[in-house]
PDB file of N, CA, C and O in Angstrom:
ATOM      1  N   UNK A   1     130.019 -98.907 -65.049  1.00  0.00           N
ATOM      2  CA  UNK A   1     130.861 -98.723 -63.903  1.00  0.00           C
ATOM      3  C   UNK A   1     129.988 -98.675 -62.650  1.00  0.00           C
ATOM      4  O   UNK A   1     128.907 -98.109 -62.491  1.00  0.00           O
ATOM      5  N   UNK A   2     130.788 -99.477 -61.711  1.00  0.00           N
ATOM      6  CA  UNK A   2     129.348 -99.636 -60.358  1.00  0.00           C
ATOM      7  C   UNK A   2     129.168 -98.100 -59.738  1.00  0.00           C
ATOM      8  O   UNK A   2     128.183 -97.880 -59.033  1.00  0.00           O
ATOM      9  N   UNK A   3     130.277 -96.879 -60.050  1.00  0.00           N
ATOM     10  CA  UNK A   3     130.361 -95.842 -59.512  1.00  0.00           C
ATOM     11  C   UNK A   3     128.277 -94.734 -59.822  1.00  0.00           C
ATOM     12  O   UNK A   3     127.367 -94.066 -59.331  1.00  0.00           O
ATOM     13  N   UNK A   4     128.937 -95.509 -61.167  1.00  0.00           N
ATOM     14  CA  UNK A   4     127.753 -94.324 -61.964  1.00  0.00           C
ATOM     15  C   UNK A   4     126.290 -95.267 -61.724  1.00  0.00           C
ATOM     16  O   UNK A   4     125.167 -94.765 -61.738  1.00  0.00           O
ATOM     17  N   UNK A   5     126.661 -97.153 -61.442  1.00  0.00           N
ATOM     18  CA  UNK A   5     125.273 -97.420 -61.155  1.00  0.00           C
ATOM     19  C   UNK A   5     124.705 -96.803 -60.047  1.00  0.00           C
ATOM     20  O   UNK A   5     123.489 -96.613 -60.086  1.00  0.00           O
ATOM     21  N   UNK A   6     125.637 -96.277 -58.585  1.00  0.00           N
ATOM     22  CA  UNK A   6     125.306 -96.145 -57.614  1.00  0.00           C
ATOM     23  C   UNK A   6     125.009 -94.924 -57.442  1.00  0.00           C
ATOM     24  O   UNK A   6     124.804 -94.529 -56.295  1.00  0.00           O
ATOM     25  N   UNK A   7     124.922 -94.092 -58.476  1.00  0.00           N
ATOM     26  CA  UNK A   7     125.034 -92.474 -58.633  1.00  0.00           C
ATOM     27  C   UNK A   7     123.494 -92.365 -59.366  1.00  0.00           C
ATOM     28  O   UNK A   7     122.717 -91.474 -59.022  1.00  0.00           O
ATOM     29  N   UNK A   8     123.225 -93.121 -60.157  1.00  0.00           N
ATOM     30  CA  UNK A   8     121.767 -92.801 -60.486  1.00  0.00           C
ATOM     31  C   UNK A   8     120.728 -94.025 -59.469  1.00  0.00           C
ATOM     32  O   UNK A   8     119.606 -93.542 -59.318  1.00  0.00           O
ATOM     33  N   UNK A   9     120.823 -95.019 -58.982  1.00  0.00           N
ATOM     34  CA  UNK A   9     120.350 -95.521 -57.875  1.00  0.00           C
ATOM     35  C   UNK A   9     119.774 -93.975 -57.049  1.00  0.00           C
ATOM     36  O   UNK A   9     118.618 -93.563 -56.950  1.00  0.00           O
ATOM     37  N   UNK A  10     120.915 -93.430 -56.595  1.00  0.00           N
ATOM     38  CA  UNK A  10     120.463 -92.485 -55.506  1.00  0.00           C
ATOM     39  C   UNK A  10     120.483 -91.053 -56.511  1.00  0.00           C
ATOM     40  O   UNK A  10     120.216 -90.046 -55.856  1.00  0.00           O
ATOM     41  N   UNK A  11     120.702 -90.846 -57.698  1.00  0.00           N
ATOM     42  CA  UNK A  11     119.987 -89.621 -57.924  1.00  0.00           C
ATOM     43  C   UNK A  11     120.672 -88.274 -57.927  1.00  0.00           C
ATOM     44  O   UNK A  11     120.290 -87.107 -58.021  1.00  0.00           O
ATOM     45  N   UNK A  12     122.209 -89.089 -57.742  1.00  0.00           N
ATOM     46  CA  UNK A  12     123.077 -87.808 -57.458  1.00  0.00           C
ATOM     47  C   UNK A  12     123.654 -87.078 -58.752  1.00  0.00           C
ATOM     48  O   UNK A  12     124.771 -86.564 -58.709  1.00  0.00           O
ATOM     49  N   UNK A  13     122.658 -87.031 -60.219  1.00  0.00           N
ATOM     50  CA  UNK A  13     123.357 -86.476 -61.271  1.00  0.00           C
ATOM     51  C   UNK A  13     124.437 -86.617 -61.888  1.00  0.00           C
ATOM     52  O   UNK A  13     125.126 -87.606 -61.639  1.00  0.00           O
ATOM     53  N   UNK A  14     124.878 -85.614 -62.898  1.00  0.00           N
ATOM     54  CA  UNK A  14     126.139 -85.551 -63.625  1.00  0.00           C
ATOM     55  C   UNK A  14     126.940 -85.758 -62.291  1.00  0.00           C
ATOM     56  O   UNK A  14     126.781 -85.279 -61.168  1.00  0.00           O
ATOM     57  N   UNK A  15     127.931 -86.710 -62.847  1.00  0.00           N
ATOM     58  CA  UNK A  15     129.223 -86.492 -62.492  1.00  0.00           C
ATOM     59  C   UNK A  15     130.307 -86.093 -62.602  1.00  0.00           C
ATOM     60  O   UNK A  15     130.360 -86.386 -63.797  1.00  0.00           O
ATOM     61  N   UNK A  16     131.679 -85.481 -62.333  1.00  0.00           N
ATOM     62  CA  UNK A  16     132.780 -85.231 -62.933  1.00  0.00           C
ATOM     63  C   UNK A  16     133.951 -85.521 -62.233  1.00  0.00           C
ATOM     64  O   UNK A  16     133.906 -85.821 -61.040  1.00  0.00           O
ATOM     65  N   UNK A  17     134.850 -85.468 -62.770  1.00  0.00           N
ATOM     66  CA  UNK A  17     136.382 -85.687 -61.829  1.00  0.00           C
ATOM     67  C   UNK A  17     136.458 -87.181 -61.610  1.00  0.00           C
ATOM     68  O   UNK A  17     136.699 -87.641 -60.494  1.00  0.00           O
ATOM     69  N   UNK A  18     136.237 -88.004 -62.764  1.00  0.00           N
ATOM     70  CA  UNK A  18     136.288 -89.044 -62.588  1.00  0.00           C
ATOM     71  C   UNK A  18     137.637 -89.915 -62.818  1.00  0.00           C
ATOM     72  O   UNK A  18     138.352 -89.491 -63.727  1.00  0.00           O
ATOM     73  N   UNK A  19     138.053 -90.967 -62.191  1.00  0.00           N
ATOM     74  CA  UNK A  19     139.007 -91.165 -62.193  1.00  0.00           C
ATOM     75  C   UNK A  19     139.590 -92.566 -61.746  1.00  0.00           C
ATOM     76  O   UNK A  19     138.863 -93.228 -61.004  1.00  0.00           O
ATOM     77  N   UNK A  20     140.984 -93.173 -62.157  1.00  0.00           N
ATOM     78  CA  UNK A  20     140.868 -94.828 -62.056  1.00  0.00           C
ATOM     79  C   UNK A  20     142.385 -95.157 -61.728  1.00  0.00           C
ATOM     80  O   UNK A  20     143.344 -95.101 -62.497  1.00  0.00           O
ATOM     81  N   UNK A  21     142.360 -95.469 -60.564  1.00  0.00           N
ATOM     82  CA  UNK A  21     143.919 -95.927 -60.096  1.00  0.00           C
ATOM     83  C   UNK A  21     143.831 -97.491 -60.311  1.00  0.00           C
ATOM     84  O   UNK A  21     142.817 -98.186 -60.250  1.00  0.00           O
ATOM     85  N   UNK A  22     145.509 -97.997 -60.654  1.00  0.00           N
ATOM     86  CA  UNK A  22     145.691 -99.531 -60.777  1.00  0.00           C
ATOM     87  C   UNK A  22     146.646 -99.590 -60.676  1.00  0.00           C
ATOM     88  O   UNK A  22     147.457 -99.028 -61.412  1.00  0.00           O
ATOM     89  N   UNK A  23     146.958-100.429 -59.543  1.00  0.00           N
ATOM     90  CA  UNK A  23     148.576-100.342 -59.221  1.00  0.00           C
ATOM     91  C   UNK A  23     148.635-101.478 -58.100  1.00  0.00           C
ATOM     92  O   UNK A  23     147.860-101.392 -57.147  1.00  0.00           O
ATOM     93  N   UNK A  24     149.378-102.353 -58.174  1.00  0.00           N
ATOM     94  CA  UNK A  24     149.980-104.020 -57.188  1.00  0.00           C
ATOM     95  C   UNK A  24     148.910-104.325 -56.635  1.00  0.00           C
ATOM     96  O   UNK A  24     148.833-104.590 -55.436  1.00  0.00           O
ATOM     97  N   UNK A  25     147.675-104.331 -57.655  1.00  0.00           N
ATOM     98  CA  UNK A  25     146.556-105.431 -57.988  1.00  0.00           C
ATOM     99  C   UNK A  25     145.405-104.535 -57.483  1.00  0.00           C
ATOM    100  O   UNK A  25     144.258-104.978 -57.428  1.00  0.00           O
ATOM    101  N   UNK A  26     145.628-103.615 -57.214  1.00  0.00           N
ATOM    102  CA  UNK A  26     144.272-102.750 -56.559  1.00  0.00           C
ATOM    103  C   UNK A  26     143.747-101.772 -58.020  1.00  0.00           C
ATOM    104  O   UNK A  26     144.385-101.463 -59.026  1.00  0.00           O
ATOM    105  N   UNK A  27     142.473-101.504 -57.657  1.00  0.00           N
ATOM    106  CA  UNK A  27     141.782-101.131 -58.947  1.00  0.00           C
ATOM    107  C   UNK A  27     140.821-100.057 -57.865  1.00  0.00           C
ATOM    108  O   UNK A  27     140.036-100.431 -56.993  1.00  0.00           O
ATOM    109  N   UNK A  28     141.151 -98.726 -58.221  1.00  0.00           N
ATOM    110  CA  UNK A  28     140.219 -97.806 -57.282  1.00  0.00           C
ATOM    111  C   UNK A  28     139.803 -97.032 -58.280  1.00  0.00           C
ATOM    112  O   UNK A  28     140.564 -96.276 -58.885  1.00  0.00           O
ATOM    113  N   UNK A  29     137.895 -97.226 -58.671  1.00  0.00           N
ATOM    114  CA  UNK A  29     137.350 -96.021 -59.703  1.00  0.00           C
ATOM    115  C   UNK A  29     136.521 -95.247 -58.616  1.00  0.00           C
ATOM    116  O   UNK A  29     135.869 -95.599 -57.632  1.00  0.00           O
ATOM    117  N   UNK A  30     136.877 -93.816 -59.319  1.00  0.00           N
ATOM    118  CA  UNK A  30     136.231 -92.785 -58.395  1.00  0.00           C
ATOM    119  C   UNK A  30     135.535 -91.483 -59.312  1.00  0.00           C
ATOM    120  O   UNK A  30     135.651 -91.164 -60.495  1.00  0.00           O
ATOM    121  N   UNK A  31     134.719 -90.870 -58.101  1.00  0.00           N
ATOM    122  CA  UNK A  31     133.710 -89.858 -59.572  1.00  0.00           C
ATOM    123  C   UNK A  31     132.989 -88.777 -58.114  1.00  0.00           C
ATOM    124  O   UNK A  31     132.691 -89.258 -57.021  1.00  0.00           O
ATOM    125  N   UNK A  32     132.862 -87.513 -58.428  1.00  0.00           N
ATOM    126  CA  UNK A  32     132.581 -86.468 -57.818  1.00  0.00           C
ATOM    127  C   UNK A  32     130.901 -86.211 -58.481  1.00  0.00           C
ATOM    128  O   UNK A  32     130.330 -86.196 -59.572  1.00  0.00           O
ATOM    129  N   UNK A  33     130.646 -86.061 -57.265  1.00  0.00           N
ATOM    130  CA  UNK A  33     128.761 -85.285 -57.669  1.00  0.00           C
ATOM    131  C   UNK A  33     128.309 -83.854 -56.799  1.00  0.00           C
ATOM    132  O   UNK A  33     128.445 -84.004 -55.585  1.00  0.00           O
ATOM    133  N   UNK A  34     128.074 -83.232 -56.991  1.00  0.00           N
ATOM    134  CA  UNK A  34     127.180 -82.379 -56.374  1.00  0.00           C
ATOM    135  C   UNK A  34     125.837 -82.400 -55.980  1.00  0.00           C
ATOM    136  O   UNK A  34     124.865 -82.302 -56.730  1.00  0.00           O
ATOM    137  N   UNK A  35     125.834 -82.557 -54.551  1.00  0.00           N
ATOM    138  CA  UNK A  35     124.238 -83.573 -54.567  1.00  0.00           C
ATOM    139  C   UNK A  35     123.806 -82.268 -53.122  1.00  0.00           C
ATOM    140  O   UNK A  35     124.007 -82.329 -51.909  1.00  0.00           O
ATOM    141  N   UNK A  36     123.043 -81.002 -54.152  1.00  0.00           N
ATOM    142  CA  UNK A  36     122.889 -79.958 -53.316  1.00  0.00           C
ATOM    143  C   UNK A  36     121.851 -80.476 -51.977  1.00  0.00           C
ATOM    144  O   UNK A  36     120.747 -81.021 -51.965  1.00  0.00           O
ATOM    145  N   UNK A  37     122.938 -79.945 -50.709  1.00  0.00           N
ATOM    146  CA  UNK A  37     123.825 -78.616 -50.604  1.00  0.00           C
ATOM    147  C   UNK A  37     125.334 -79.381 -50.531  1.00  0.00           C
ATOM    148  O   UNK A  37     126.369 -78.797 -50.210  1.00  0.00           O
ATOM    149  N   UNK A  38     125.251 -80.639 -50.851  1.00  0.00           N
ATOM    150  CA  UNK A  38     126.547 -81.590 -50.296  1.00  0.00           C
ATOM    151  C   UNK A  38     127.644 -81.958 -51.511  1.00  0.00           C
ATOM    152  O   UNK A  38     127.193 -82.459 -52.541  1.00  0.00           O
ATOM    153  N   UNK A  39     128.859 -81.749 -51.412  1.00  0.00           N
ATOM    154  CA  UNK A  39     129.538 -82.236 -51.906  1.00  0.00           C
ATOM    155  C   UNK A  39     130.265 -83.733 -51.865  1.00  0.00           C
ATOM    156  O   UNK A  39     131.237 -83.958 -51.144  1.00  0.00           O
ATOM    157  N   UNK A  40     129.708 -84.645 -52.669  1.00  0.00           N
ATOM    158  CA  UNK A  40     129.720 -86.285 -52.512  1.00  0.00           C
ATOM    159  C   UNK A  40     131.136 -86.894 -53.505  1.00  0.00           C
ATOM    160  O   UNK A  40     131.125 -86.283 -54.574  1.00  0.00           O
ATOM    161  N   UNK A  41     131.917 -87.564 -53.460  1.00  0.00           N
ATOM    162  CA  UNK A  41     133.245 -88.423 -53.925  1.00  0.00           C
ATOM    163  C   UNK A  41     132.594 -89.752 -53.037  1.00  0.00           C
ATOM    164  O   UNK A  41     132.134 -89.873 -51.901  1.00  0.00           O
ATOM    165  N   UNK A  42     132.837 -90.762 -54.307  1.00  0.00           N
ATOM    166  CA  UNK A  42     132.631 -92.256 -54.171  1.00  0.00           C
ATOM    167  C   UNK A  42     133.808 -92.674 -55.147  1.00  0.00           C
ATOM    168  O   UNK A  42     134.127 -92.255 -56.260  1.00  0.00           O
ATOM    169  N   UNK A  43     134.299 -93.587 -54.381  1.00  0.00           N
ATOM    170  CA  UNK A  43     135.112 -94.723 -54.794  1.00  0.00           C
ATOM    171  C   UNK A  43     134.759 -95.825 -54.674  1.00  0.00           C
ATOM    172  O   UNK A  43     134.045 -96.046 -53.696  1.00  0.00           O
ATOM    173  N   UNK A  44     135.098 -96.998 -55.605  1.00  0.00           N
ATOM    174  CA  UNK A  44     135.062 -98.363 -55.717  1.00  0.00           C
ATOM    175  C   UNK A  44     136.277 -99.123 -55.274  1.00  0.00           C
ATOM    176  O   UNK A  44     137.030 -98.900 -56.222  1.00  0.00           O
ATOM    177  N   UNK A  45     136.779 -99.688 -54.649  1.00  0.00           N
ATOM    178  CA  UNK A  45     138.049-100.349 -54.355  1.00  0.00           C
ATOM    179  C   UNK A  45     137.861-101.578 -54.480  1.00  0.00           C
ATOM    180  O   UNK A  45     136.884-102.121 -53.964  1.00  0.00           O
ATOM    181  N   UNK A  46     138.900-102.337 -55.294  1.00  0.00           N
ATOM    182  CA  UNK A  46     138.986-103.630 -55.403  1.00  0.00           C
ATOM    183  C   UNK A  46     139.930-103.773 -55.554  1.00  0.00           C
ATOM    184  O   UNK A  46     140.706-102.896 -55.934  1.00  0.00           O
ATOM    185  N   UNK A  47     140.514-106.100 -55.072  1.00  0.00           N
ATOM    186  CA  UNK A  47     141.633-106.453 -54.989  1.00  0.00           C
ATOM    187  C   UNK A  47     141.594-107.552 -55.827  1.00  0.00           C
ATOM    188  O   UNK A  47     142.468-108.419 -55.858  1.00  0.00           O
ATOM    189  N   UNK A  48     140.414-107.526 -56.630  1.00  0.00           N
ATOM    190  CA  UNK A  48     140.161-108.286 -57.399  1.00  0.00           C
ATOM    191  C   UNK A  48     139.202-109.594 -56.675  1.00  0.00           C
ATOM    192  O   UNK A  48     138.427-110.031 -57.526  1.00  0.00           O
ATOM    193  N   UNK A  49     139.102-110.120 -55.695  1.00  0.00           N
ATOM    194  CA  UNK A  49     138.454-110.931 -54.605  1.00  0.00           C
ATOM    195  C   UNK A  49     137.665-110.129 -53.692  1.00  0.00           C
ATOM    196  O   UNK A  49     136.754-110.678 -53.072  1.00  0.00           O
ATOM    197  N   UNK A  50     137.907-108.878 -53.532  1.00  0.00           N
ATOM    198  CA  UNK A  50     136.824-108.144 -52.432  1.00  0.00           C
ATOM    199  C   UNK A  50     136.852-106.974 -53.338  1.00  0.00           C
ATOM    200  O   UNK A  50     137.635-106.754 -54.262  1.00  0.00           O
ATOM    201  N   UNK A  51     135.840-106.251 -52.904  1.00  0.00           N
ATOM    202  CA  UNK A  51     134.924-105.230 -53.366  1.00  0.00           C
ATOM    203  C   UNK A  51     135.114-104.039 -51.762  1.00  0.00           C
ATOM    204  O   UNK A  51     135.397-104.547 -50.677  1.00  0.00           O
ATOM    205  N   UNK A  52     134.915-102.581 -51.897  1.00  0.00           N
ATOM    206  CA  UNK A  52     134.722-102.119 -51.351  1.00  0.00           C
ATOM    207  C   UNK A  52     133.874-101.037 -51.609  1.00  0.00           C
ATOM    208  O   UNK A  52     133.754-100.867 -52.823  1.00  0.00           O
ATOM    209  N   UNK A  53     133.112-100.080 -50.795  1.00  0.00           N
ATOM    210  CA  UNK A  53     132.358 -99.056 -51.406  1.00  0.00           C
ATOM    211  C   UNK A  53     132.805 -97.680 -50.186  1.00  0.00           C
ATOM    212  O   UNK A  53     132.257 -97.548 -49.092  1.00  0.00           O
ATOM    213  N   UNK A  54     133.873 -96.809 -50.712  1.00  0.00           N
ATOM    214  CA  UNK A  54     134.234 -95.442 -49.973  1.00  0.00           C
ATOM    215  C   UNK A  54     133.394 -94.213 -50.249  1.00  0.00           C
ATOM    216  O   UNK A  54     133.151 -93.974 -51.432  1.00  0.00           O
ATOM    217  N   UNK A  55     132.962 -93.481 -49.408  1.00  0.00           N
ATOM    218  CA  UNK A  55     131.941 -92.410 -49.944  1.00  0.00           C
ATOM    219  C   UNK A  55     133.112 -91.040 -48.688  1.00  0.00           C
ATOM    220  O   UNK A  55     133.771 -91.368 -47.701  1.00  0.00           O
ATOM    221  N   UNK A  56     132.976 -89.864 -49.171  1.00  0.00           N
ATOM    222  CA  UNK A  56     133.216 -88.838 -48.982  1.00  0.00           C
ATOM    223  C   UNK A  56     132.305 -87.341 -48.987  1.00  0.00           C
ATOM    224  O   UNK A  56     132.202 -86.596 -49.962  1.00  0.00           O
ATOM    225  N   UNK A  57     131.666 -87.121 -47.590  1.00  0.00           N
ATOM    226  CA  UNK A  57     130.728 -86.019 -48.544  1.00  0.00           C
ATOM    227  C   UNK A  57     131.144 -84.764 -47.307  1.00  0.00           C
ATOM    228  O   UNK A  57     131.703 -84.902 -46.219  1.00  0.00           O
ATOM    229  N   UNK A  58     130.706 -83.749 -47.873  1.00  0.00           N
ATOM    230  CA  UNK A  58     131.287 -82.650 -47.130  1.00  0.00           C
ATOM    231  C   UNK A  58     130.036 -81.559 -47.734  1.00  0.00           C
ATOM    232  O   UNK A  58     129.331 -81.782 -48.718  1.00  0.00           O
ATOM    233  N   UNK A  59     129.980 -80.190 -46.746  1.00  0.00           N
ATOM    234  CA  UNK A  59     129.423 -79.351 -47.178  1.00  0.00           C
ATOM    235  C   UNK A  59     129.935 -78.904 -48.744  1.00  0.00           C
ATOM    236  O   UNK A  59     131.125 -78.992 -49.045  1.00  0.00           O
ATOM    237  N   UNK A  60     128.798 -78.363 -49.811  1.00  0.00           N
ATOM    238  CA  UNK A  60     129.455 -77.725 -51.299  1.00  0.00           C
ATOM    239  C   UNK A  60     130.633 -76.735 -51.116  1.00  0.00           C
ATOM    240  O   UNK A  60     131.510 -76.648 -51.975  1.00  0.00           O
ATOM    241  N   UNK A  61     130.641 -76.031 -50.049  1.00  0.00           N
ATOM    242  CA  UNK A  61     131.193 -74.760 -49.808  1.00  0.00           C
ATOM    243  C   UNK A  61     132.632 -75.192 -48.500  1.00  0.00           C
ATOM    244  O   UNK A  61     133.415 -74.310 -48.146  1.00  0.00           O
ATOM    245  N   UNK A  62     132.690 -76.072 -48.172  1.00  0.00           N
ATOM    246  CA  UNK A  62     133.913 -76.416 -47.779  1.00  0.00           C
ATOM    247  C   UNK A  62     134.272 -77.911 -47.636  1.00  0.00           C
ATOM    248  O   UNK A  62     133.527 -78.753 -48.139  1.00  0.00           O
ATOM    249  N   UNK A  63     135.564 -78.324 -46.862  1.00  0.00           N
ATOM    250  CA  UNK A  63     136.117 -79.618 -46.220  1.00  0.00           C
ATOM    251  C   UNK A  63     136.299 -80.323 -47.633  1.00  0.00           C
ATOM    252  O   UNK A  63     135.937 -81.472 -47.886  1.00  0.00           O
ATOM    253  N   UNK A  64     136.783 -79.638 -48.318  1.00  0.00           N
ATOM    254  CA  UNK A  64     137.190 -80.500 -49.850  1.00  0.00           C
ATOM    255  C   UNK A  64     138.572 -80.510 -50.092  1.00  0.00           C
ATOM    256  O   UNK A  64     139.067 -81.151 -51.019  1.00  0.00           O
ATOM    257  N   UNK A  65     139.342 -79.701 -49.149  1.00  0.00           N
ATOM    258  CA  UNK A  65     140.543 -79.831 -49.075  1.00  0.00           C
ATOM    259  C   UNK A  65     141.022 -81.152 -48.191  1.00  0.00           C
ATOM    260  O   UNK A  65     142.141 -81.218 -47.683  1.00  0.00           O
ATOM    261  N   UNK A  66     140.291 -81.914 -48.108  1.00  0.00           N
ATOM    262  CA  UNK A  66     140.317 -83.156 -47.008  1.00  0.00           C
ATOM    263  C   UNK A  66     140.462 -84.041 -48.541  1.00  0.00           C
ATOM    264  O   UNK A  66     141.185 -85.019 -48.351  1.00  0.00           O
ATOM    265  N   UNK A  67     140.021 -83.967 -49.850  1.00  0.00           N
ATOM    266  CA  UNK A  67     139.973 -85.137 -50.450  1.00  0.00           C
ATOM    267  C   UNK A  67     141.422 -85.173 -50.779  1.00  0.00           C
ATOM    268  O   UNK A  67     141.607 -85.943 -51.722  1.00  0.00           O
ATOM    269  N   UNK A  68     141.979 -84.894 -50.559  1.00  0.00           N
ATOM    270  CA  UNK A  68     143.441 -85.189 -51.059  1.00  0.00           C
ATOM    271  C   UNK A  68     143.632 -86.377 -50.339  1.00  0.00           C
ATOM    272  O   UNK A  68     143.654 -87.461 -50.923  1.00  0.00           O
ATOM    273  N   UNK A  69     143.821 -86.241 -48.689  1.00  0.00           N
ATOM    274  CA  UNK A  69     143.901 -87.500 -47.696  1.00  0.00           C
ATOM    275  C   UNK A  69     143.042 -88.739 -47.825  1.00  0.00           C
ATOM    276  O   UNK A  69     143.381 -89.818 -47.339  1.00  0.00           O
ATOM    277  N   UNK A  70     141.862 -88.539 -48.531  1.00  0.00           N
ATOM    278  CA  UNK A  70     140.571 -89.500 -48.601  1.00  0.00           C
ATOM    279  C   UNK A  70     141.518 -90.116 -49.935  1.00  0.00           C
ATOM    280  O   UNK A  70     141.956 -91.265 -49.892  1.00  0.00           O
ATOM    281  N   UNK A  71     141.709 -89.426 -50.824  1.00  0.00           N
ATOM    282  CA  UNK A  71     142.139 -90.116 -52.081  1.00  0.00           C
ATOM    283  C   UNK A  71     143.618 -90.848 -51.318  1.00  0.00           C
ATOM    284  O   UNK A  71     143.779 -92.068 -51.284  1.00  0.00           O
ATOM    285  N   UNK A  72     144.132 -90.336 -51.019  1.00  0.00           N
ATOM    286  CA  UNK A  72     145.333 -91.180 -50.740  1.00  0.00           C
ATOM    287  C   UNK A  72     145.231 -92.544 -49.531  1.00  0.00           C
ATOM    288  O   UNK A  72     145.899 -93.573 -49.430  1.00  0.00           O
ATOM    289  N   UNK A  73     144.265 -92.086 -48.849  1.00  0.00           N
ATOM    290  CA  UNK A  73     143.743 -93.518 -47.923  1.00  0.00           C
ATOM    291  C   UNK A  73     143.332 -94.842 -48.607  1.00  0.00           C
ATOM    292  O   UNK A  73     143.529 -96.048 -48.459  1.00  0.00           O
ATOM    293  N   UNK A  74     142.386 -93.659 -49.770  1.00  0.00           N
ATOM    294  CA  UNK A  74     141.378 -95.373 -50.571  1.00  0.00           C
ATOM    295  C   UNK A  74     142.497 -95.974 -51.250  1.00  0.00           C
ATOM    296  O   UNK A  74     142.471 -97.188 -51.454  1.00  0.00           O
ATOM    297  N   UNK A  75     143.888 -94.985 -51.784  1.00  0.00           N
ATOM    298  CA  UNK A  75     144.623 -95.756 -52.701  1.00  0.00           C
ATOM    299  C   UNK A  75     145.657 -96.966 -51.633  1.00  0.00           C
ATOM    300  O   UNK A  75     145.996 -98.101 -51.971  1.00  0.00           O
ATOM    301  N   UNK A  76     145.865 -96.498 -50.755  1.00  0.00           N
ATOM    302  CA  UNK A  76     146.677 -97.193 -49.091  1.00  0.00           C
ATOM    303  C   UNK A  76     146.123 -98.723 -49.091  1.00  0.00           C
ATOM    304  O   UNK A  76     146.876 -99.678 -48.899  1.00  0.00           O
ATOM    305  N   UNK A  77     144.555 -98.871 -49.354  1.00  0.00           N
ATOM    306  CA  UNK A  77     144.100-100.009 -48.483  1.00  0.00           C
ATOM    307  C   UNK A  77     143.799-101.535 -48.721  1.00  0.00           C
ATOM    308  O   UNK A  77     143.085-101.781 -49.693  1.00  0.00           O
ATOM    309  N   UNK A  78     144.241-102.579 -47.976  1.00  0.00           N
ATOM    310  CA  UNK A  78     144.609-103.607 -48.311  1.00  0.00           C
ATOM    311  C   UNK A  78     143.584-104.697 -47.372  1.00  0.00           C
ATOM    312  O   UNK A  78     143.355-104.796 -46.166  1.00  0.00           O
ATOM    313  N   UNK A  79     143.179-105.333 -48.423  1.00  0.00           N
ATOM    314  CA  UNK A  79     142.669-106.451 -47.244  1.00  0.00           C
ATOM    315  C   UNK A  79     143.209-107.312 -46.142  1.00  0.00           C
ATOM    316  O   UNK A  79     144.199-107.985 -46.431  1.00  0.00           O
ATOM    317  N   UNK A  80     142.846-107.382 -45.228  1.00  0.00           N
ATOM    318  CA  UNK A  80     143.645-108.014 -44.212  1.00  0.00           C
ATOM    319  C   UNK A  80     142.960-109.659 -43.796  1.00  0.00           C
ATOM    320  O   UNK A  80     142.866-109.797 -42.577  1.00  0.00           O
ATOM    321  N   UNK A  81     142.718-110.286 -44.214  1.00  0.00           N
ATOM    322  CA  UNK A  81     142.455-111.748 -44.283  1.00  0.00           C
ATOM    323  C   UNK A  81     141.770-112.108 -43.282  1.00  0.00           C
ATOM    324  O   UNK A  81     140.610-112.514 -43.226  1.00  0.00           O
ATOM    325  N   UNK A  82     142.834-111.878 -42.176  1.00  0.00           N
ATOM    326  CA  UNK A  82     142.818-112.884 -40.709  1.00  0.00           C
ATOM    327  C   UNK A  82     141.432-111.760 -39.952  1.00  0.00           C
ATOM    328  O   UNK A  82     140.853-112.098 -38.920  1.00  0.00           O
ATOM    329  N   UNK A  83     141.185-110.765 -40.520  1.00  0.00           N
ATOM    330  CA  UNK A  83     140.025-109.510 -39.778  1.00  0.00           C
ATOM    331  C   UNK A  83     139.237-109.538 -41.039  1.00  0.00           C
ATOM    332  O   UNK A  83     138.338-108.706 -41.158  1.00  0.00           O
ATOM    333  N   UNK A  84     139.472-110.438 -42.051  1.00  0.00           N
ATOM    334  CA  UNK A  84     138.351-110.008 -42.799  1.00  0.00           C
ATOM    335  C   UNK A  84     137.857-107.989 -43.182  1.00  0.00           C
ATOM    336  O   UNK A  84     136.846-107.441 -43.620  1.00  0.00           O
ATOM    337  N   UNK A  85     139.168-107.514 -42.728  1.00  0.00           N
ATOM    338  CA  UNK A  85     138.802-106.218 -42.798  1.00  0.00           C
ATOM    339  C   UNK A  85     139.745-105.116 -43.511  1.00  0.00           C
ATOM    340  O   UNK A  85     140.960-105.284 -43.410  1.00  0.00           O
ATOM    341  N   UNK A  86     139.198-103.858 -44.317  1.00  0.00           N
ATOM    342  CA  UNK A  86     139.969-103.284 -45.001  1.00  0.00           C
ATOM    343  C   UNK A  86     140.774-102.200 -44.084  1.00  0.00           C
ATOM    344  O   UNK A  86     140.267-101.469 -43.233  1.00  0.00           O
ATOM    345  N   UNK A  87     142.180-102.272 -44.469  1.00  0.00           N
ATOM    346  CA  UNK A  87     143.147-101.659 -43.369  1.00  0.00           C
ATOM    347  C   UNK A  87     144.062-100.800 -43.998  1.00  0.00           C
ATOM    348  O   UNK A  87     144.609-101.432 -44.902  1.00  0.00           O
ATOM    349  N   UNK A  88     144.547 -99.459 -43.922  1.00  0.00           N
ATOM    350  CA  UNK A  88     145.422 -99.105 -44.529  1.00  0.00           C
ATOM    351  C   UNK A  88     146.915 -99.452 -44.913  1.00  0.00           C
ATOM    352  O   UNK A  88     147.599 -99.190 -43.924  1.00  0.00           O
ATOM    353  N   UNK A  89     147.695 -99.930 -45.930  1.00  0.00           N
ATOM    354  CA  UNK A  89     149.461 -99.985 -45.818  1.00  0.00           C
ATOM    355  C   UNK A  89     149.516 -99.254 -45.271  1.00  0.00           C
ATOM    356  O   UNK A  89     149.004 -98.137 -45.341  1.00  0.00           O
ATOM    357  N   UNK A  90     150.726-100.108 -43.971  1.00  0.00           N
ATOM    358  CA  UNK A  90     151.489 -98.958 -43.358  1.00  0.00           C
ATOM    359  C   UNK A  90     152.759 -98.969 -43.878  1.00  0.00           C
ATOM    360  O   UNK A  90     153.666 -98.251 -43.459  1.00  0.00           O
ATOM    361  N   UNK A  91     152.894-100.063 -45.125  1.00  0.00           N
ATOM    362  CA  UNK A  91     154.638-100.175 -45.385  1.00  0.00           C
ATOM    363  C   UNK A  91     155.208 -98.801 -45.937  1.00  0.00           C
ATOM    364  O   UNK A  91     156.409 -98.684 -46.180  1.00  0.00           O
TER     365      UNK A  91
END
């Protein structure tokens, strides 16, 4: 999984809270590290034709009540062609 290649690349240990959305062609794998003093969430997003790489890091000791919104953004986002750029559904 490119999550866990990119997790020992940089060294950030065990992972946990790992996890894999798939739903009207999007494929989002995601995985939690503790990379003291920081609390790190990476996601992979794909549409099957593009690739994306989402990272989330926050102090260990707070702003983790924010991943709820982070998780629900990466699951939102759609390529947009004409910008070449990843954009949230607003439908």
């Amino acid at each position: 999984m490119l999550v866990r290649d990119l997790a020992m690349k940089r060294e950030f240990g065990q992972g946990f809270d790992q996890s894999e959305y798939n739903e009207g062609g999007i494929l989002l794998c995601s995985e939690s590290f503790f990379v003291p003093p920081d609390f790190v969430r990476v996601w992979y997003w794909t549409d099957g034709k593009n690739i994306a790489l989402l990272t989330y890091v926050c102090a260990d000791s707070s702003g983790r009540e924010e991943l709820v919104d982070c998780e629900e953004m990466a699951r939102s986002l759609r390529h947009q062609q004409s910008a070449s750029t990843l954009v949230p559904d607003t439908k």
